[in-house]
C-alpha angles and dihedrals in degrees: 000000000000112000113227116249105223124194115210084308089291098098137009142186132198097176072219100057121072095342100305083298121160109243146181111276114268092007136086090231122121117234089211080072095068088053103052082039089060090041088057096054106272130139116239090230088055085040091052089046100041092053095029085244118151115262086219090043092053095049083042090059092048094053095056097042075050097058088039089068093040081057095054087068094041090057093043095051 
């Protein structure tokens, strides 16, 4: 039995849940969809109603997706 990897109550992953996707904390919704939603054109508020996702969870999300990629600079310099 595969333990869930939880991040600060924001994301979590089980490799046995949903594929190994990363998903929303406490949901079986991949975080890789509000991406692909706000490609298409979304909003992240009608993302966050259309899915029952926090308004405060989904911004947290972006802002460390935000700093991931700030990381990936920092490593390379």
């Amino acid at each position: 039995m595969a333990l869930d990897k939880v991040y600060k109550d924001l994301i979590w992953q089980n490799p046995d849940r949903v594929s190994g996707a990363i998903c929303f904390y406490g949901t079986r919704l991949p975080v890789k969809h509000m991406f692909e939603h706000l490609e298409g054109g979304y909003k992240l508020d009608e993302f966050c109603s259309v899915f029952n996702v926090p308004l405060a969870q989904a911004k947290a999300v972006l802002d460390l997706a935000s700093k991931g990629l700030d990381t990936l600079f920092e490593e390379a310099a």
